[in-house]
C-alpha positions in Angstrom: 0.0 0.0 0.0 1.1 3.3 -0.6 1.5 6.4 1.8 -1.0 8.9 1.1 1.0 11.9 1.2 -1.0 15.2 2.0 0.8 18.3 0.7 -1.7 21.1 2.2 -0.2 23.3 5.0 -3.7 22.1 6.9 -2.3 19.7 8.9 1.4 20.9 9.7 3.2 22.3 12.6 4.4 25.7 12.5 7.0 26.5 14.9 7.4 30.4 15.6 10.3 29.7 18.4 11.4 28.5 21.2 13.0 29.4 24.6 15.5 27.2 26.9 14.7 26.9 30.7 17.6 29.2 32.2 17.3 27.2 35.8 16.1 23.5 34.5 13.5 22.7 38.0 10.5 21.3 38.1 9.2 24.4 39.1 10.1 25.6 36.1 9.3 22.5 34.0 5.9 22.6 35.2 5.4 26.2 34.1 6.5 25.6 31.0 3.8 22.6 30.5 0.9 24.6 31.0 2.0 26.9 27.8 3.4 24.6 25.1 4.9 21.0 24.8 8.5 20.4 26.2 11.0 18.3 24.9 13.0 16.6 27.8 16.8 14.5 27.5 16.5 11.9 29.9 19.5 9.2 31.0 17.7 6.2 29.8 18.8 2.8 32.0 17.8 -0.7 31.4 15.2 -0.5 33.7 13.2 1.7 32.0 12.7 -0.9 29.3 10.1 -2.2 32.0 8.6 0.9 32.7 4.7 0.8 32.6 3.1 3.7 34.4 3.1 6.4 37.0 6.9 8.7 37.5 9.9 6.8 36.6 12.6 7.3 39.0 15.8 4.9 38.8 17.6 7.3 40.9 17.7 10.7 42.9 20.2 12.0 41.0 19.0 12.9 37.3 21.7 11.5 35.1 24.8 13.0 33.4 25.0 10.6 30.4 22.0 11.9 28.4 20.9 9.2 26.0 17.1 9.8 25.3 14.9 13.2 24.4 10.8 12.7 24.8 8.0 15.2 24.4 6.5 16.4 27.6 3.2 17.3 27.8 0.7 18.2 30.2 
Protein backbone atom coordinates (compact mmCIF):
# COMPACT_ATOMS: atom_id res chain seq x y z
CA UNK A 1 0.00 0.00 0.00
CA UNK A 2 1.08 3.31 -0.60
CA UNK A 3 1.54 6.44 1.79
CA UNK A 4 -1.05 8.86 1.11
CA UNK A 5 1.02 11.91 1.16
CA UNK A 6 -0.98 15.25 1.98
CA UNK A 7 0.83 18.29 0.70
CA UNK A 8 -1.67 21.07 2.20
CA UNK A 9 -0.25 23.31 4.99
CA UNK A 10 -3.71 22.06 6.90
CA UNK A 11 -2.31 19.67 8.95
CA UNK A 12 1.42 20.94 9.69
CA UNK A 13 3.17 22.25 12.59
CA UNK A 14 4.43 25.69 12.49
CA UNK A 15 7.04 26.52 14.86
CA UNK A 16 7.44 30.37 15.64
CA UNK A 17 10.29 29.71 18.37
CA UNK A 18 11.45 28.48 21.19
CA UNK A 19 12.96 29.40 24.58
CA UNK A 20 15.46 27.23 26.94
CA UNK A 21 14.72 26.90 30.72
CA UNK A 22 17.62 29.16 32.20
CA UNK A 23 17.27 27.20 35.76
CA UNK A 24 16.08 23.46 34.48
CA UNK A 25 13.47 22.67 38.03
CA UNK A 26 10.50 21.26 38.13
CA UNK A 27 9.18 24.45 39.15
CA UNK A 28 10.08 25.60 36.06
CA UNK A 29 9.27 22.51 33.98
CA UNK A 30 5.89 22.60 35.23
CA UNK A 31 5.40 26.23 34.15
CA UNK A 32 6.53 25.61 31.01
CA UNK A 33 3.82 22.63 30.49
CA UNK A 34 0.86 24.57 31.02
CA UNK A 35 1.95 26.92 27.81
CA UNK A 36 3.42 24.57 25.07
CA UNK A 37 4.94 20.99 24.81
CA UNK A 38 8.47 20.37 26.20
CA UNK A 39 10.97 18.34 24.90
CA UNK A 40 12.99 16.59 27.77
CA UNK A 41 16.82 14.55 27.51
CA UNK A 42 16.53 11.92 29.93
CA UNK A 43 19.52 9.18 30.96
CA UNK A 44 17.73 6.23 29.78
CA UNK A 45 18.85 2.76 32.00
CA UNK A 46 17.82 -0.69 31.40
CA UNK A 47 15.23 -0.51 33.73
CA UNK A 48 13.15 1.69 31.97
CA UNK A 49 12.67 -0.86 29.35
CA UNK A 50 10.06 -2.21 32.00
CA UNK A 51 8.62 0.90 32.70
CA UNK A 52 4.67 0.85 32.61
CA UNK A 53 3.08 3.70 34.37
CA UNK A 54 3.11 6.44 37.00
CA UNK A 55 6.95 8.70 37.46
CA UNK A 56 9.91 6.75 36.65
CA UNK A 57 12.63 7.26 39.01
CA UNK A 58 15.76 4.90 38.75
CA UNK A 59 17.58 7.34 40.86
CA UNK A 60 17.75 10.74 42.89
CA UNK A 61 20.16 11.99 41.02
CA UNK A 62 18.99 12.85 37.30
CA UNK A 63 21.68 11.54 35.14
CA UNK A 64 24.80 13.01 33.38
CA UNK A 65 25.00 10.63 30.38
CA UNK A 66 21.99 11.93 28.40
CA UNK A 67 20.94 9.16 25.96
CA UNK A 68 17.08 9.82 25.30
CA UNK A 69 14.91 13.17 24.36
CA UNK A 70 10.78 12.74 24.80
CA UNK A 71 8.01 15.15 24.45
CA UNK A 72 6.48 16.36 27.65
CA UNK A 73 3.21 17.28 27.84
CA UNK A 74 0.74 18.19 30.19
Amino acid sequence: MACKRDDSNENRAHISGYSLLEQPNVKALSKALKVQPVTVAVEVRRSFQSYKRGVYSEVASCGSRLNHAVLATG
